[in-house]
N, C-alpha and C positions, 0 to 999 in steps of 0.2 A: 504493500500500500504506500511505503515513505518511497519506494520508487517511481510511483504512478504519478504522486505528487509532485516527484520534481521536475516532470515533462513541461519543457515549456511550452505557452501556448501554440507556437509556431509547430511544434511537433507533435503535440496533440493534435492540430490541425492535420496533416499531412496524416498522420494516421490513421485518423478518422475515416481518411477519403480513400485511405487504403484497403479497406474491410471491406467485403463483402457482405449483401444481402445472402446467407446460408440458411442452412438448417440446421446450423448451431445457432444461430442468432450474436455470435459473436466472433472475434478475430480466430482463426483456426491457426493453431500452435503445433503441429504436427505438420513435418515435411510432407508425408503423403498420408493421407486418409480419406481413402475411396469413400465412404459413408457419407461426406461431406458435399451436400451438391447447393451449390455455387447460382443461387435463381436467375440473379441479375442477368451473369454471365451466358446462362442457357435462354433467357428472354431476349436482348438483343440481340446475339448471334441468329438465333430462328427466325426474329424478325428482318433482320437485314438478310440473309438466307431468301425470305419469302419475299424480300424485293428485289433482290435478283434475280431470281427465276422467274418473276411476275412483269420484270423488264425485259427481261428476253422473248417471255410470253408474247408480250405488248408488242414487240419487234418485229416478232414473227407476224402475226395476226393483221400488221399495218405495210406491210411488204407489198409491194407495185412493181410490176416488167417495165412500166415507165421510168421518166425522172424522178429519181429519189428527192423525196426532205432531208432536213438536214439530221433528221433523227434517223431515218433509215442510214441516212451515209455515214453518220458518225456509228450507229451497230455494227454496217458492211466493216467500215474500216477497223474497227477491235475484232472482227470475224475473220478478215482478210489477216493480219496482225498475227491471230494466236495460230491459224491454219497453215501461215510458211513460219511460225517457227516449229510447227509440228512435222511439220515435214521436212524442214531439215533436219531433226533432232530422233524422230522416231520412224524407222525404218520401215515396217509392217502398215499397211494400208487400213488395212481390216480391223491393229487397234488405235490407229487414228479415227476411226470412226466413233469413237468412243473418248478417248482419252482428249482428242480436241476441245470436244463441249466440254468435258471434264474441265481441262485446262481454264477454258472460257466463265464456264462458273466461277471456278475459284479464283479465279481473279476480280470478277465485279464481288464475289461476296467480301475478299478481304477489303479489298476497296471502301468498300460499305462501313465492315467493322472497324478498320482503321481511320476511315475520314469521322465517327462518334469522336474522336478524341478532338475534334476543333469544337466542340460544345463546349461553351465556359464552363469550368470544373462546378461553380456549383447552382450551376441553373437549373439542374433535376433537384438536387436538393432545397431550392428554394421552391421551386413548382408543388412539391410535395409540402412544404411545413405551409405553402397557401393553402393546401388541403386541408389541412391541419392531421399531418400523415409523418410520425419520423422525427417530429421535438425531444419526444423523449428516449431515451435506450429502450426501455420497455417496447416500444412501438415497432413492430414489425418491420417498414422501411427505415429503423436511424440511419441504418448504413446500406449504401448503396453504390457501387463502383459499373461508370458507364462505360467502359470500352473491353468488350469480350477478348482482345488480342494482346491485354496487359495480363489478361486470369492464365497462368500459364499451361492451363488444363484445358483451351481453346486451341491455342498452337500446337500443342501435343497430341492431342487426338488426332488434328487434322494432320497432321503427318504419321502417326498411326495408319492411317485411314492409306497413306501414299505406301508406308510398308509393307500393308495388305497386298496392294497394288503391284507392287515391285514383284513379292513373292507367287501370288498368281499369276501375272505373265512368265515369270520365270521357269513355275510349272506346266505351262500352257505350250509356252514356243519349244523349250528342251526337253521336254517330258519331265515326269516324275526322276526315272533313273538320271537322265542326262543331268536335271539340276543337282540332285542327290551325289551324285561323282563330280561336279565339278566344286562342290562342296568343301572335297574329300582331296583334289587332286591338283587347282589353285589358287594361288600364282606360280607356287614352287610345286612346277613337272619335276615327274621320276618315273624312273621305271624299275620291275623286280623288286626288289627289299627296299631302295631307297625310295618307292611313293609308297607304301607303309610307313616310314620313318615318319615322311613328310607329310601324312596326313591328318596327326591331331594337330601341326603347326598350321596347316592349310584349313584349318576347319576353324579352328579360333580367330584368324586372319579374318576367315569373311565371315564370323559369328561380329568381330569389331566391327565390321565393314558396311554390313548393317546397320548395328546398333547406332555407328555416327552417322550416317548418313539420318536417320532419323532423328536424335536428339539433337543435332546443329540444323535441320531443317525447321523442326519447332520453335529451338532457342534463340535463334536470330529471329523471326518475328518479333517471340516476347520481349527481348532484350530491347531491341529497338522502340516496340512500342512501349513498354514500362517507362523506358527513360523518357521518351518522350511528355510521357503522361507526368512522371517527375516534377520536369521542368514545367510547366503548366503551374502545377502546384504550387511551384517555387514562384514564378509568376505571380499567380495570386494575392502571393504574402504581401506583395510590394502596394498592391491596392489596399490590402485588409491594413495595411498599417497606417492607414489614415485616423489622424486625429483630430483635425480640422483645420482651418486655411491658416496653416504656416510652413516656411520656408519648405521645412522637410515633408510634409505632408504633401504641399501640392509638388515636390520634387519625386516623390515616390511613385504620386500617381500619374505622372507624365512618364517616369521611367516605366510603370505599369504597361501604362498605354503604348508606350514603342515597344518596347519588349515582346509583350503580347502582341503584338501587330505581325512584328518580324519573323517572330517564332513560327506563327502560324502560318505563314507564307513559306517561309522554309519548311515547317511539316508537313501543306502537300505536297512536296518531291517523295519526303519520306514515307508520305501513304501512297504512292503509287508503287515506289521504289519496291518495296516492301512486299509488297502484292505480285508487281512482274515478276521478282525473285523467288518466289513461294511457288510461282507458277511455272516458272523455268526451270527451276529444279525438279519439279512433280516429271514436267517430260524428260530432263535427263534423264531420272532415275529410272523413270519408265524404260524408256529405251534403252538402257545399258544392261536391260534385262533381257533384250532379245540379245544381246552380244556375250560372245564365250571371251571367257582370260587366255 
């Protein structure tokens, strides 16, 4: 409790805006615990999810053999976009046909969940105490955190989800056996007694090989987006420390004002940025699943 105490406002603040809406009702203390689910996080991700599929729907639906609007030409051109980079990157026709739109999803949806972070950090929270929803700890929403791509149980799954991916074409283009032996046999070829030698070294190799491809595909999202959201916070502060018109107060809130300005100009690079990379990688890895070592 004498440590709770001695949190300064500033970090009680920031804290605050850290927590999750769960079904603990409070900050989760445990590195991983499945039991723990995360509402907020699962509310805008579905939402943003159902608007972009609902955009693409929209696209399809308004499509003309004529001259295109500018809403058709600006979809063709994110269509045209994701299509030659699947085709340079993934070899098989058959799972371009698939993996394209895949691609094309996850791109508008990260997009989506990443551009939440230009919301001023505490406009839902304000939206909600109008309610009169979340004043007190007691109250179901106190705590509310808006951008799904900070929770790092967003970016994890969805690379998850690309693992899946990886390992089913993997089974798919080499067979069951063929992926199972190459498993077993590289990068370090042998033959006779030396690929026995070499095959619990080859097997661990691509067990890592895996495993990082999937944890650095999640992590960079989150990384990128947590900091991001950080800074916002940190932002913040420089307005909240108004105390009324003097020197440093209106100095604060001007540095506020640009700060905030700039940042957020500069974050959408990094919510595109962000998005193309999550989605460039889904097809590399794809594709290196049709290719042997």
């Amino acid at each position: 409790m004498a440590a709770a105490a001695d949190v300064s406002p500033q970090a009680a603040y920031i804290q605050h805006h850290l927590v999750h809406f769960n079904s603990l009702g409070e900050k989760q203390t445990a590195i991983a615990d499945f039991s723990v689910l995360n509402f907020d996080s699962m509310f805008w991700s579905f939402l943003m999810g159902l608007i972009a599929v609902g955009f693409m729907w929209m696209a399809a639906r308004r499509v003309t053999s004529g001259v295109p609007g500018r809403f058709q030409g600006f979809v063709e051109m994110l269509v045209d976009m994701v299509d030659q980079q699947a085709r340079s990157i993934v070899p098989s026709e058959e799972t371009r046909k698939f993996v394209a739109p895949l691609a094309m999803t996850v791109f508008l949806w990260i997009v989506l969940m990443n551009a939440l972070d230009l919301i001023p950090v505490d406009l839902v929270h304000y939206v909600l105490h109008l309610l009169g929803i979340g004043k007190e700890v007691t109250d179901p929403l106190h705590y509310h955190r808006i951008l799904p791509t900070a929770d790092l149980n967003v970016p994890m799954g969805m690379s998850m989800g690309v693992l899946l991916l990886m390992l089913y074409y993997g089974l798919k283009i080499k067979t069951p056996g063929g992926f199972v032996k190459e498993l077993f046999t590289a990068p370090f070829h042998g033959h006779g007694f030396s690929a026995i030698i070499l095959a619990p070294a080859n097997f661990l190799l691509n067990l890592v090989e895996y495993a990082a491809k999937s944890v650095s595909l999640g992590m960079r999202l989150f990384g990128n987006m947590f900091a991001g959201e950080l800074v916002f916070m940190l932002i913040a502060l420089l307005g909240g420390a108004w105390s009324g018109f003097n020197a440093m107060s209106v100095g604060l809130g001007i540095g506020h004002i640009l700060a905030g300005s700039i940042w957020a100009i500069f974050h959408i690079l990094i919510v595109l940025l962000q998005a193309f990379i999550f989605m460039m990688l889904t097809l590399v890895y794809i594709g290196q699943a049709h290719e042997g070592h």
